[in-house]
N, C-alpha and C positions, 0 to 999 in steps of 0.2 A: 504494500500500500504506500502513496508514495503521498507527498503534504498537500494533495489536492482533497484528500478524503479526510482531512480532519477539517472539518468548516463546521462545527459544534462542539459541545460538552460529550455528546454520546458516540460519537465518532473520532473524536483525540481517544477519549479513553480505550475504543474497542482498539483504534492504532497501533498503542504504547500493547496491551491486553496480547495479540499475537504478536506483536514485535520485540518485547521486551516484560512477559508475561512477571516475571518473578520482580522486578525492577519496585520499589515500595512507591508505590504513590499517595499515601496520607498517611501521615503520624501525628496522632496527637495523642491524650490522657489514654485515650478510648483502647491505644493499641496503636498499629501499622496495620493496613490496608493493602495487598499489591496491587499492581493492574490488573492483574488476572481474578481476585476476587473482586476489587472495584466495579469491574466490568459486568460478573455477575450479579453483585447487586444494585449497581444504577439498572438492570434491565428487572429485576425481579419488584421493584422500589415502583419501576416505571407500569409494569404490566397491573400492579396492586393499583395507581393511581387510575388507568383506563377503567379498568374490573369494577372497580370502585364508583364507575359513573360519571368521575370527572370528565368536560367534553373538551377537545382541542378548542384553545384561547383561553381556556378557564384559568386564574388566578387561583394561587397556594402562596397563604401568607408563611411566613416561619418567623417565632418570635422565641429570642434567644440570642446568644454569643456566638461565636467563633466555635466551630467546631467539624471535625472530618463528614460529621452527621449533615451538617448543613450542605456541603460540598457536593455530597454525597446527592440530594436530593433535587438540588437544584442540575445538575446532569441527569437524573434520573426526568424532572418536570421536561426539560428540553428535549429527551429522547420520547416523552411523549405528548410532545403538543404542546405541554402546557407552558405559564408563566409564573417564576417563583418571584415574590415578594416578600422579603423580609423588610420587618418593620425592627426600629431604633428600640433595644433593649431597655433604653435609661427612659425613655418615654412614657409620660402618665398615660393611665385608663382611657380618658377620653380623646386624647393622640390616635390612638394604636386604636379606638371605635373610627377616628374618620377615615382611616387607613383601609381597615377592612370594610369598612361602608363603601368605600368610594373603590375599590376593585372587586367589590361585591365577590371578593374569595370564597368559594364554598367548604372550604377546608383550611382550618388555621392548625399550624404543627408546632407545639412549644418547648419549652424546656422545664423541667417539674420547679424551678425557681419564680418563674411567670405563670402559673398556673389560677392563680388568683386571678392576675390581671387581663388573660386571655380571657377567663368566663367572665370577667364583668365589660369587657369590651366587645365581646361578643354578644352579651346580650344588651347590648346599647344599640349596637351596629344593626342588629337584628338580620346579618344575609348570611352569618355563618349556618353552613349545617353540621359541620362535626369538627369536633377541636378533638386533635390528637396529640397526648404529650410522649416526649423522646424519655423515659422514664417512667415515675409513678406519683401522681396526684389522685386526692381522693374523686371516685365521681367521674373521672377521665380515664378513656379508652388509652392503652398503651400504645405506642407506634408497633412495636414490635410484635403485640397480638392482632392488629389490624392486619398487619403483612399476613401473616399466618393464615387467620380468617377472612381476609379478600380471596375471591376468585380471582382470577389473571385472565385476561383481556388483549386480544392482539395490539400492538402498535400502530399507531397513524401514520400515515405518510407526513414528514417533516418538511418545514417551508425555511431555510435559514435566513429570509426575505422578513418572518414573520416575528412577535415579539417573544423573547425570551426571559426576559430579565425586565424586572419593574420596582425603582427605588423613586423614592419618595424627598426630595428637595421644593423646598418654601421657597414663598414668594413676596415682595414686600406688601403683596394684600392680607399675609396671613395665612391663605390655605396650603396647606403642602399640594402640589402637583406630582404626578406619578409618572416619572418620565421613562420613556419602555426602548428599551437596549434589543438589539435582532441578534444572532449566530451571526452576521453579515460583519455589524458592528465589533462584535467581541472577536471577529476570528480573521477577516478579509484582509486585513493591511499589514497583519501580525509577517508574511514573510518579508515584506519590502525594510522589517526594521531589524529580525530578529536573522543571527546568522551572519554580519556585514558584520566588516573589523571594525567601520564606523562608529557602531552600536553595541562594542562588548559588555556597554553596562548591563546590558539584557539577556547577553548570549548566555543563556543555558541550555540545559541537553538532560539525558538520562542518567548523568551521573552526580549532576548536580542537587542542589536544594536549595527550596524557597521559602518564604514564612507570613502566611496569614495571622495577620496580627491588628491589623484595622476594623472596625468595626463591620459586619456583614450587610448591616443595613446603606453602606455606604459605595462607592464605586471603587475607592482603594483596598478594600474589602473583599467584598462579591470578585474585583475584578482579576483579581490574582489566581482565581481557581482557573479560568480560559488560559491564561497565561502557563500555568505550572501543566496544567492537560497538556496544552500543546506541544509542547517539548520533551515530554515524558517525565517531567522530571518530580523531587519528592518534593509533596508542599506540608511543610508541619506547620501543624494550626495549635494558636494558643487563643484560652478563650476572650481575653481581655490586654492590653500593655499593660506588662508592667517589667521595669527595668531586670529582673531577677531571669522572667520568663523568658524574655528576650535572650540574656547573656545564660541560661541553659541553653539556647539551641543553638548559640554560637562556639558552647563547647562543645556540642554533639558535630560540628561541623556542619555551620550553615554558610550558604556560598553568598544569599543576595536577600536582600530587606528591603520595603520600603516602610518610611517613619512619617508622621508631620514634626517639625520643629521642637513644638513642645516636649516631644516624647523623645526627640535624639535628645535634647538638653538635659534630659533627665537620666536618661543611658549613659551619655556621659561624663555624670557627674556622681553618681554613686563610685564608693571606694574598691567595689567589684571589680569597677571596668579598669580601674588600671593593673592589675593584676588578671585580666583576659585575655587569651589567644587570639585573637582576631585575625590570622594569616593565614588562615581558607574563605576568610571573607572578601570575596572577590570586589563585590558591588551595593553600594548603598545607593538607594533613591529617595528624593524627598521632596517634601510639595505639598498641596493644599493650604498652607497659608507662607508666606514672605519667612525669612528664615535670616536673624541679625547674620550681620559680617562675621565676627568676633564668636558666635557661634560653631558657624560653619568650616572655621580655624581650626573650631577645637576639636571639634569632629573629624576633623584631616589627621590631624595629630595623635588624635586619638587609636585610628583606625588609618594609616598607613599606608597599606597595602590594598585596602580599597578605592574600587572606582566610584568616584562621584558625582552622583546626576542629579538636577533637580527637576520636576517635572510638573509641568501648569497644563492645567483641564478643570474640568469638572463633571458633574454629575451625565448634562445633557450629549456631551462628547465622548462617552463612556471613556472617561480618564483623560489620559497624556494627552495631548495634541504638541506640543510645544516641549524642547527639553531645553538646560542648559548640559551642555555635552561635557566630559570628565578635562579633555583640553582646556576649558576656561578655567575647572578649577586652578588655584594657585596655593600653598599654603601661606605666602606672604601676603595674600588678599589680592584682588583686581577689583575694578570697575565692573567688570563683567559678572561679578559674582554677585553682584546690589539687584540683577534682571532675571528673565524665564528664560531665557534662549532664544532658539533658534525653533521654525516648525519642523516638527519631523518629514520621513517624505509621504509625497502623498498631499498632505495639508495646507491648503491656505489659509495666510492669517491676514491681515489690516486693519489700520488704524482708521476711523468714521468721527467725520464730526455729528451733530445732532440729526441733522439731516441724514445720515446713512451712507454721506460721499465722501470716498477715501482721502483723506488727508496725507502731507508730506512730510517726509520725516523730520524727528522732531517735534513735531506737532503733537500734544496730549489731545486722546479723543478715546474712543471706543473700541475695546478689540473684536473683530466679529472675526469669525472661522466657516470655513469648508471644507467638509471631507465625507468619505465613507464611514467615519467614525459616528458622525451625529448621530442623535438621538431621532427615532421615526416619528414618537409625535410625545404629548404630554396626553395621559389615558382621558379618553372622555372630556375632552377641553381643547377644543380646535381654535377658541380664541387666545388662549394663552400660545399656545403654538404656533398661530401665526404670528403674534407679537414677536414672538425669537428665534423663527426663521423666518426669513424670508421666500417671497416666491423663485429666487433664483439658489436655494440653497444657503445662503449664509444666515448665521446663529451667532445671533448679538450676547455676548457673553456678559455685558452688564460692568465690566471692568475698565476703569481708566488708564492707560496707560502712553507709552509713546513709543517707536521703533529707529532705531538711528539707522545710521547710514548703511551700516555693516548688516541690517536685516534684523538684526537683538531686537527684544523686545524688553520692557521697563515697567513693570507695575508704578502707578502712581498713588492710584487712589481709587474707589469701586462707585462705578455712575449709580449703584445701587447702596441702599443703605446696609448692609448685610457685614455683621458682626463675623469675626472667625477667633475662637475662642478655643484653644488648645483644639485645633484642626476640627473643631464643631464647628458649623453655620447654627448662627443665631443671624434671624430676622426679626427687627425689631416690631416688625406688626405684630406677629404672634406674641412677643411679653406683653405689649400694650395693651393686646386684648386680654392676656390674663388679669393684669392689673385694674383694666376697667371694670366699676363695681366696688373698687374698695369704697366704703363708707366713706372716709375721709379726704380723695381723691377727685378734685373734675376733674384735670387732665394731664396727659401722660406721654413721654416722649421716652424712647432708649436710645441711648446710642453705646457704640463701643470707645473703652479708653484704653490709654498704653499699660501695658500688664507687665512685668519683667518675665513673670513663669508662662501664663497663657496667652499672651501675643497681645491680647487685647481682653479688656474683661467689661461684663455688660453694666453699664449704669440707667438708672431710671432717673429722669430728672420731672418732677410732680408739679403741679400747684396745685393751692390744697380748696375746697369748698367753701363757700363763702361763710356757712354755719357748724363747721366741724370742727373748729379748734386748730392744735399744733395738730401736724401729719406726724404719727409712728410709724415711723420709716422699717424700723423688724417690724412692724406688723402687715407693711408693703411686702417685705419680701417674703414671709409668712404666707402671706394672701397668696400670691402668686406662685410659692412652692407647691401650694394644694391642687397647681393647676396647669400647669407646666413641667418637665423635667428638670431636675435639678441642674442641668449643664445654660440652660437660657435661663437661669433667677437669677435676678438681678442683684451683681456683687457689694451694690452698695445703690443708694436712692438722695437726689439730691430734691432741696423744697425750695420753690422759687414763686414770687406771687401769681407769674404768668408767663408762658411760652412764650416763645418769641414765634412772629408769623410774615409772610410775604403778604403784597398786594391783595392777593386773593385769597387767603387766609389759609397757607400750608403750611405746618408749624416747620420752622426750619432746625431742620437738626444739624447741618452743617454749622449752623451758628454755634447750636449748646458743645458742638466737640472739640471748635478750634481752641480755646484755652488749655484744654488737653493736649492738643496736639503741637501748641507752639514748642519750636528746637528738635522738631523730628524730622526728620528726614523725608518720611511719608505723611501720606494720611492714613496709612495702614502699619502696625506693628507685625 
């Protein structure tokens, strides 16, 4: 079988399964996985979900951590039609109800830790029809008796055209959108990068190993399992970061990682890591939010012998579009190091002023993108989708930035108001509308400030009711933990008589963040 036949989850694996049968493809708590049983049970996993009733396009939420089981299942959804949707583990009850309302998933799969919050989400949502947990809760069917007691169900003809993957990124109106990933997206461009001495940050193989370690509900997450399939290579999955778990699998000899910023800074700065082998560590990547100079130094220094990339995307482009290549690194620092790079091949990027017409370099505007990578649409909301493609293909990414001469690209600052908090998107509609409602609050503004640990941390800034007294600001953030996840409450609440507003009365958040942000470099940390 030659790299034309892997253009999925179910077809890498069955690949690697006769090419390389004995070769481990998932290790985590659970055990080691090869390809050769992988392969049996994404199809055994797959034939249970058809048996089962679910129809091709059907939606399977999974609600839980990092884990071989998750990996597992979402290869298994894709060999049969369906669409896995994992939802944000740290998210409250009513979260993870609009989630599963709005994909109207007929099968939610949890972890016995979320078991409480699947059933009270599920019966808020009102579309689930069976919640299965990967364990044992009271009241709840077991995954693993399910399997047993499903009939088996032949396989659908597969469309890699069609969606596969659907994660869930906000907007600054506050609703999460469900933006749906294809086999096309996740698999299509993978040889133009992987394989090229260009690209060794990437090159792995069958002997290699990878480590899922970002959150599943997220694109750095989900997005490493296509990745690690496609090259046969072993993905050991940990269920959450934490600097310990990380530096275990790098002494188990791990070859390649990707981090957000917060979480290298924290890697390396425990007393572990300087006493760590790191010289099978070929390659670190890292991304999702700006990443200091002084940082990124240290992380050189640290790790040596690694190649380092950083890598700008998001959600809707299912990941990288953009890298800065191991070449610009420097450990004395560069200029080059402050940017996202260059676009991979394949991709177009440009700068837009408001109008949507490419601007010259140097010029701060918009970065919009094109590629095979984009996202096919946003689930069930054809007006959000048009908003961020366009009819000719390009996806306004909402980011400010500028491109110099050399073709670099420069973050500057985000056309959209969107918080990134230890490599979390926090949208400030969504705290606002938690917040809306407290007793003591008319109205409510968040925006992000500079953090030393998480890049940026969320602040509310209030003014308080004409007839409720001094604001209790812990009881702001209080309010708002009961209603939101803990990663968007608001790290501290400032009280001011009155927001500040435009002509036409748009409360300017720009205004309340410059004080904050005067002697920074950005308008992003």
């Amino acid at each position: 079988m030659g790299k034309e036949t892997r253009i999925c989850m179910g077809s890498s694996i069955a690949h690697w399964a006769a090419k390389n049968p004995d070769n481990i493809a998932l290790d985590d708590s659970a055990g080691a996985l090869t390809y050769r049983e992988l392969d049996v049970l994404v199809t055994d996993y797959a034939r249970a979900m058809t048996g089962s009733g679910l129809k091709k396009g059907d939606r399977v939420c999974w609600l839980g951590k990092n884990s071989g089981l998750y990996f597992t299942l979402f290869a298994a959804a894709s060999r049969a039609g369906l669409v896995i949707a994992p939802i944000g583990w740290r998210l409250a009850a009513p979260e993870v109800a609009y989630v599963l309302k709005d994909t109207k998933a007929p099968l939610l799969i949890c972890q016995p830790d979320f078991a409480d919050v699947a059933r009270n989400a599920a019966e808020e949502a009102g579309s689930v029809e069976q919640i299965l947990v990967a364990g044992e809760a009271d009241g709840l069917q077991s995954l693993d008796e399910w399997l047993v007691k499903t009939m088996p169900a032949d396989l659908p003809e597969t469309d890699s055209s069609e969606g596969v993957l659907q994660l869930y990124t906000s907007g600054t109106t506050g609703n999460p959108k469900g933006a749906v990933l294809t086999n096309d997206n996740l698999f299509k461009m993978r040889p133009l990068v992987e394989n090229k001495p260009e690209h060794a940050w990437i090159d792995i193989g069958p002997e290699d190993s990878t480590l899922a370690v970002m959150p599943c509900a997220h694109i750095a997450g989900s997005g490493i399992g296509p990745i690690a399939f496609y090259n046969g290579a072993t993905m050991m999955v940990i269920p959450e970061f934490t600097p310990d778990a990380v530096l275990d699998c790098i002494d188990k000899g791990l070859n390649q990682f990707f981090l957000v910023p917060t979480a290298l800074q924290m890697l390396v700065s425990v007393p572990r890591a300087q006493d760590t082998d790191f010289s099978k560590l070929r390659s670190v990547t890292y991304g999702a939010a700006p990443i200091p100079l002084a940082l990124l130094q240290q992380c050189i220094q640290t790790m040596p012998n690694a190649l380092f990339c950083q890598q700008y995307g998001m959600t809707e482009t299912t990941g990288t579009v953009c890298i800065l290549p191991p070449e610009d690194h420097d450990p004395g620092g560069n200029e080059r190091m402050r940017g996202i790079g260059i676009p991979l091949p394949g991709v177009e990027m440009k700068i837009v002023d408001e109008n949507r017409n490419e601007v010259t370099p140097g010029t701060i505007g918009e970065i919009a993108t094109r590629s095979g990578l984009n996202m096919l649409h946003y689930f069930n909301n054809t007006a959000k989708t048009a908003e961020t493609v366009d009819e000719n293909g390009w996806l306004y990414t909402g980011d400010a930035a500028i491109m110099d001469e050399d073709g670099y690209f420069y973050i500057k600052d985000r056309v959209k108001d969107m918080i990134i908090s230890g490599g979390e998107n926090v949208y400030p509609a969504e705290v606002e509308n938690a917040i809306f409602g407290h007793p003591q609050v008319n109205e409510v503004a968040v925006i992000g400030i500079p953090d030393p640990k998480w890049g940026e941390a969320v602040k509310a800034v209030v003014s308080p009711k004409s007839d409720a007294g001094e604001v209790d600001t812990d009881s702001v953030i209080a309010w708002a933990r009961e209603r939101i996840a803990g990663f968007k409450v608001p790290k501290s609440v400032d009280v001011i008589p009155e927001l500040p507003r435009n002509a036409s009365g748009k409360i300017l958040r720009r205004e309340l963040r410059a004080p904050y942000w005067e002697g920074q470099e950005r308008g992003v940390n």
